[in-house]
FIVEX-625558 format. One record per residue (C-alpha): residue number from 1; residue in one letter; chain; y, z, x negated. Coordinates in Angstrom, 1 decimal, padded with zeros to 4 digits, m for minus. Each point is the difference from the previous one (the first is absolute). Layout:
FIVEX-625558
   pos   code   unit    north       up     east
   NUM      a      A        Y        Z        X
...
This chain:
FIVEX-625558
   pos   code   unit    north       up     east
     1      x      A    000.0    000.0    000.0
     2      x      A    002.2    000.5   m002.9
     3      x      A   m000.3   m002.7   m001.4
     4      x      A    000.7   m002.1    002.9
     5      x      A    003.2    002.0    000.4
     6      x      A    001.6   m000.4   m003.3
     7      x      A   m001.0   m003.9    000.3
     8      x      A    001.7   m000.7    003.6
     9      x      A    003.0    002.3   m001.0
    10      x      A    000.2   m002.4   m003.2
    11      x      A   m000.2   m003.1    002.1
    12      x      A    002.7    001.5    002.7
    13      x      A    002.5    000.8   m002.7
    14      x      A   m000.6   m003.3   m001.4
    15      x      A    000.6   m001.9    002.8
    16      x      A    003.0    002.1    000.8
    17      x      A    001.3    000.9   m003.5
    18      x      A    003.9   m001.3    001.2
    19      x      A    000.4    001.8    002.8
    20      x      A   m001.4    003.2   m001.6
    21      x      A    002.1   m000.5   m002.9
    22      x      A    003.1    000.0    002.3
    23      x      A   m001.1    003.2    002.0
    24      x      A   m000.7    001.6   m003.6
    25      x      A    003.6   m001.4   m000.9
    26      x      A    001.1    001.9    002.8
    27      x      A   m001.6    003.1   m000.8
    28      x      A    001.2    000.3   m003.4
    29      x      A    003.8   m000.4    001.1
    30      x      A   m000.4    002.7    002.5
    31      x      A   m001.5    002.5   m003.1
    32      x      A    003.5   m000.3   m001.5
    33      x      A    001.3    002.1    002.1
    34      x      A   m001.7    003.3   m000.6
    35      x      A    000.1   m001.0   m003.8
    36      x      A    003.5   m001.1   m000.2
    37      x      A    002.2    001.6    002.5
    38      x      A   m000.8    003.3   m000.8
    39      x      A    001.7   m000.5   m003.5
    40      x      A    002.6   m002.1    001.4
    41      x      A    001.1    002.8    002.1
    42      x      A   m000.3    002.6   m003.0
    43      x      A    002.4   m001.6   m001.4
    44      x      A    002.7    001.2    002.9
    45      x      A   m001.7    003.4    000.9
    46      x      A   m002.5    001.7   m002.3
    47      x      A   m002.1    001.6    002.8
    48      x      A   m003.9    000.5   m000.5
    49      x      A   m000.3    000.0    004.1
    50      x      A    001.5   m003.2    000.6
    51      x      A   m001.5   m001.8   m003.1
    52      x      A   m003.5    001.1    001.8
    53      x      A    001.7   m000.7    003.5
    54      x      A    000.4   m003.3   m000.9
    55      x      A   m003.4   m000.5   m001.6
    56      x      A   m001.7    001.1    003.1
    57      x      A    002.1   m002.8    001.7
    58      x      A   m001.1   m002.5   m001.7
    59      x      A   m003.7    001.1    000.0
    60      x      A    000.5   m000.1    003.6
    61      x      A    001.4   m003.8   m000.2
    62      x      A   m003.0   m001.0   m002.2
    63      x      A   m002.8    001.8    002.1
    64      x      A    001.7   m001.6    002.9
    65      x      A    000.1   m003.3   m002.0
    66      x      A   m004.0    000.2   m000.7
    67      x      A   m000.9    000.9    003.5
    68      x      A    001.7   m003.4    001.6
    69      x      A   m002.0   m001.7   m003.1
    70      x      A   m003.4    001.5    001.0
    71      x      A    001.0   m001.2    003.6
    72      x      A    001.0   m003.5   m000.8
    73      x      A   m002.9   m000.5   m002.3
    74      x      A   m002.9    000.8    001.8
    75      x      A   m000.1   m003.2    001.7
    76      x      A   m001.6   m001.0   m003.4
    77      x      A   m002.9    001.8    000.1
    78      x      A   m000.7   m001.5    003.6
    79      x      A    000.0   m003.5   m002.1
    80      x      A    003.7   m000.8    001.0
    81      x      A    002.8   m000.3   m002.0
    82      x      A    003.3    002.2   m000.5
    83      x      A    002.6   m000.2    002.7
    84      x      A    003.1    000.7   m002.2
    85      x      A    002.1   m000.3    003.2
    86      x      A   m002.2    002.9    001.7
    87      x      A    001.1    002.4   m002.9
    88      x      A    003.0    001.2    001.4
    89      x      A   m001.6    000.5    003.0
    90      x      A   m002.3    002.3   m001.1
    91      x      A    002.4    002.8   m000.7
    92      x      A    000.1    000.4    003.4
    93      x      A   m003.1    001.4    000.4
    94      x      A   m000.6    001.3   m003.8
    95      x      A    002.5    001.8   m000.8
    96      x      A   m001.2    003.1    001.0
    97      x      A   m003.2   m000.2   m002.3
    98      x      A    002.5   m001.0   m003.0
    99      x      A    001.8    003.5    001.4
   100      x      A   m002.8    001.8   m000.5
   101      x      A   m001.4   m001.3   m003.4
   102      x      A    003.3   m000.2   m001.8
   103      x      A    000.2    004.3    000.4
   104      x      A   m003.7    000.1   m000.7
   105      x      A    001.5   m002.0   m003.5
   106      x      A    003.0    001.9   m000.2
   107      x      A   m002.3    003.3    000.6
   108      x      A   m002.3   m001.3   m002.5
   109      x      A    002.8   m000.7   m002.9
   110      x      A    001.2    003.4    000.4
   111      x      A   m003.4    001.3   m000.5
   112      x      A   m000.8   m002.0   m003.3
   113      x      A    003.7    000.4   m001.0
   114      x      A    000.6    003.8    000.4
   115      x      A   m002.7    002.0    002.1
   116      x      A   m003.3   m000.8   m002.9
   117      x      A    002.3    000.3   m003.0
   118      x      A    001.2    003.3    001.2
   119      x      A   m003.4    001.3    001.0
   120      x      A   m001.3   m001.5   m003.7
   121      x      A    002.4    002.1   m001.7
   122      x      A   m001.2    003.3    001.2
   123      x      A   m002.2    001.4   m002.8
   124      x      A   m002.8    000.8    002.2
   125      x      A   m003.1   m000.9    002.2
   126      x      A    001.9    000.4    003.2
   127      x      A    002.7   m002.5   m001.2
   128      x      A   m003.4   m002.5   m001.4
   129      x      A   m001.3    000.6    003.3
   130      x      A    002.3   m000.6    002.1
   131      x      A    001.3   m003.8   m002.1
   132      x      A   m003.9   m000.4    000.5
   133      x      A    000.0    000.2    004.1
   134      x      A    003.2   m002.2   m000.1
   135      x      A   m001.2   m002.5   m002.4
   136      x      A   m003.1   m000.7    002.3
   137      x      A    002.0    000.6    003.6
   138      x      A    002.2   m002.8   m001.1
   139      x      A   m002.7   m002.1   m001.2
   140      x      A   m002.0    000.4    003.1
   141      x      A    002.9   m001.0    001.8
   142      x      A    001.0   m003.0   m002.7
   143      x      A   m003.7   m001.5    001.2
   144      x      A    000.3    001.3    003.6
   145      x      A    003.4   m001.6    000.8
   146      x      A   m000.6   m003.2   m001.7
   147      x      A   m001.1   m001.5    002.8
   148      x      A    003.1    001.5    002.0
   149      x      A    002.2   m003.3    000.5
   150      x      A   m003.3   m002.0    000.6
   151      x      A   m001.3    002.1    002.7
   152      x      A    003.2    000.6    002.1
   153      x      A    000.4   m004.1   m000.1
   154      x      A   m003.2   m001.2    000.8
   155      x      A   m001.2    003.2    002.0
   156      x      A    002.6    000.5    002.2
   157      x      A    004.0    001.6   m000.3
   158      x      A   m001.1    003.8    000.6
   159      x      A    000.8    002.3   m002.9
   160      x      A   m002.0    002.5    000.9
   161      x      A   m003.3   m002.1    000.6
   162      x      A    000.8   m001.7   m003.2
   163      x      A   m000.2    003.4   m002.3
   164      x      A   m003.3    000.6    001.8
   165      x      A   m001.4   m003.4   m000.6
   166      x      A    001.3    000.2   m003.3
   167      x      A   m002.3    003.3   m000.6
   168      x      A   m002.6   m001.4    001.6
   169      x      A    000.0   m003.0   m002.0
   170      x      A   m000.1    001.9   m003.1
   171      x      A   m003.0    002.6    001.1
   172      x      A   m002.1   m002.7    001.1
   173      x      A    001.0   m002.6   m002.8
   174      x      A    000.5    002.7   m002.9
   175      x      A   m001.2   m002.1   m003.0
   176      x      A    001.2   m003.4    000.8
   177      x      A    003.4    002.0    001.1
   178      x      A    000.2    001.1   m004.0
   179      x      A   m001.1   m003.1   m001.1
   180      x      A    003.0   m001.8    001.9
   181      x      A    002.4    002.5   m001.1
   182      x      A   m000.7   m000.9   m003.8
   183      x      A   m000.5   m003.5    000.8
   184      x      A    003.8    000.0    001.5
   185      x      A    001.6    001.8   m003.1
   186      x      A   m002.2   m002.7   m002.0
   187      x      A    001.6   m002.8    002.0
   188      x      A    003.3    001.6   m000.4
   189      x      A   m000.4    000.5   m004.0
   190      x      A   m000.5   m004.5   m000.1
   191      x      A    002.9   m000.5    001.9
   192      x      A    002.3    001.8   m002.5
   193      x      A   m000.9   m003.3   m001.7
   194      x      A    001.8   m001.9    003.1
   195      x      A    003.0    002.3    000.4
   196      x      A   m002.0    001.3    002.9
   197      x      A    000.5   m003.1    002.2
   198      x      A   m003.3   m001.0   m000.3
   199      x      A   m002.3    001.9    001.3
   200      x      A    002.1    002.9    000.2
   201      x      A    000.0    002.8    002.4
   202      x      A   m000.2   m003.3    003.0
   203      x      A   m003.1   m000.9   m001.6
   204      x      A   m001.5    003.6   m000.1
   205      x      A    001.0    000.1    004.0
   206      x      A   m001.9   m003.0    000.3
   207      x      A   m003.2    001.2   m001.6
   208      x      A    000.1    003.0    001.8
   209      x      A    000.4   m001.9    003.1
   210      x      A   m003.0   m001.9   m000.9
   211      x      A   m002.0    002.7   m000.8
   212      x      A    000.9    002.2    003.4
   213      x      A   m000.8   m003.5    002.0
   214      x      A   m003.5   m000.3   m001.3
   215      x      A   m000.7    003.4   m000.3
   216      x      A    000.4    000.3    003.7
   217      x      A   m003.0   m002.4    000.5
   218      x      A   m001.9    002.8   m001.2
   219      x      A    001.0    002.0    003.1
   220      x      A   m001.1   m003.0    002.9
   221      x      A   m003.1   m000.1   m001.9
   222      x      A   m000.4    003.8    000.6
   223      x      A    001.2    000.2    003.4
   224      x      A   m002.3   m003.0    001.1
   225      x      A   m002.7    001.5   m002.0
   226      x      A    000.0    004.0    000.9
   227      x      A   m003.1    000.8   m001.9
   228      x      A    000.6   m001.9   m003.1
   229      x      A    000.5    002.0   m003.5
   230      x      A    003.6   m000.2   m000.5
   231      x      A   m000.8    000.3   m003.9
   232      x      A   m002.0   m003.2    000.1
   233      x      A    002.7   m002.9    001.4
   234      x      A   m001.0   m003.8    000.4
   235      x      A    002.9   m001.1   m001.9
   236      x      A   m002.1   m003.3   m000.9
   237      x      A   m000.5   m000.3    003.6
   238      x      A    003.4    001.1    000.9
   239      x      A    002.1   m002.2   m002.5
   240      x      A   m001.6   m003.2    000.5
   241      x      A    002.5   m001.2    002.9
   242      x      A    002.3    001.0   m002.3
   243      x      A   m000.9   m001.9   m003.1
   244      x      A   m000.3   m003.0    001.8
   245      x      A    003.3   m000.1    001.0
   246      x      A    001.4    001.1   m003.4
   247      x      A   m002.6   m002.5   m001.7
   248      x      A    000.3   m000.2   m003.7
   249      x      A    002.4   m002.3   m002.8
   250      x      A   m000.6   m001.1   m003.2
   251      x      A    003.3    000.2   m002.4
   252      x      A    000.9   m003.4    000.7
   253      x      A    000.2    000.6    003.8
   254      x      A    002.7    002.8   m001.0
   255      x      A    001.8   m002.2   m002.3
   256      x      A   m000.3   m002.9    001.9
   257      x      A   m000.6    000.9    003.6
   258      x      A    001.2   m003.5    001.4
   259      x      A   m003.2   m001.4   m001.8
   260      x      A   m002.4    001.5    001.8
């Protein structure tokens, strides 16, 4: 199943490498404003609360930004294309998602940032401790949440469902949850390479996409089959709608697709 995934993603970023660079574009000018404004501001008023004030702004802008791009790009999964001229409309219905994970972010800066050095510098087993329960609360939440943006868009515009699916997801899915957390950093790490306008963080919303998509075939399968082991999933017998209509290319058919 895996290996399925990362091939279609590869193919659906392929075929829609412009529009995702543009969406990625995007992205990237709305992270200058918590990088840059803060200082700008500093500059007038040297005030700690509004330098974070205005941080947590533009967190909120870019969470915002990354919920509409996990709206508009889902389509791609579904073996459509990207509907540039949908992206605006999709703040209409995501913005409370990107509400919710840009103070989860902010939250989790402010942990890394000042709550696990302070606990680190206590000379003792309490302070080891207690950096130790953080460390792991925020990683379990880091492969929990992942799937955050992908599940409010494809699953439905209900906050409070989504967090639960989200869990449930996880739970159920534990390993392959990991493995697509450090798979996303992975992706992230190559597209320093690209100014991170290919893949980028679009790309990673894509793949996740993906992954929720046909990991939700395992739960028809379970549903019309009751009895079945959920351990031991068809996903031969699953995917094979699904890898005929992705089919396969050699590298001329991606360099030369009019050739075909």
């Amino acid at each position: 199943m895996i290996g399925f995934l990362i091939r279609k993603t590869f193919y659906d970023l392929w075929d829609n490498m412009l529009k995702i660079v543009i969406l990625n574009l995007g992205f990237f000018l709305t992270v200058l404003i918590p990088v840059f404004l803060p200082r700008l501001f500093s500059r007038f008023a040297h005030s700690i609360a509004l330098e974070m004030a205005l941080s947590g702004i533009g967190i909120f802008v870019c969470s915002i930004y990354l919920a509409a791009a996990a709206a508009t790009i889902k389509s791609v999964s579904d073996y459509g294309s990207i509907d540039l001229s949908s992206f605006l409309k999709s703040f209409k219905t995501s913005w409370p998602a990107g509400l919710l994970m840009g103070f989860f972010v902010f939250l989790f800066l402010l942990v890394i940032t000042i709550v696990l050095p302070f606990y680190l510098s206590i000379d003792s087993f309490v302070g080891l401790g207690l950096a130790a329960f953080i460390f792991w609360t925020m990683f379990f939440a880091l492969v929990s949440f992942q799937f955050f943006f992908t599940v409010y868009a494809r699953l439905g515009p209900n906050i409070i469902k989504s967090v639960k699916k989200c869990l449930l997801v996880f739970f159920d899915n534990s390993g392959f949850s990991v493995f697509m957390l450090f798979h996303n950093f992975f992706v992230l790490i190559i597209s320093v390479f690209l100014a991170f306008l290919f893949p980028g963080p679009v790309g990673v919303l894509l793949y996740l996409d993906e992954a929720l998509r046909l990991r939700l075939l395992k739960y028809d399968w379970l549903e019309a089959n009751p009895g079945e082991n959920r351990r031991k999933i068809p996903w031969d017998a699953l995917l094979i709608e699904e890898r005929e209509k992705t089919g396969s290319r050699s590298f001329r058919n991606f360099i030369f697709p009019w050739k075909d």
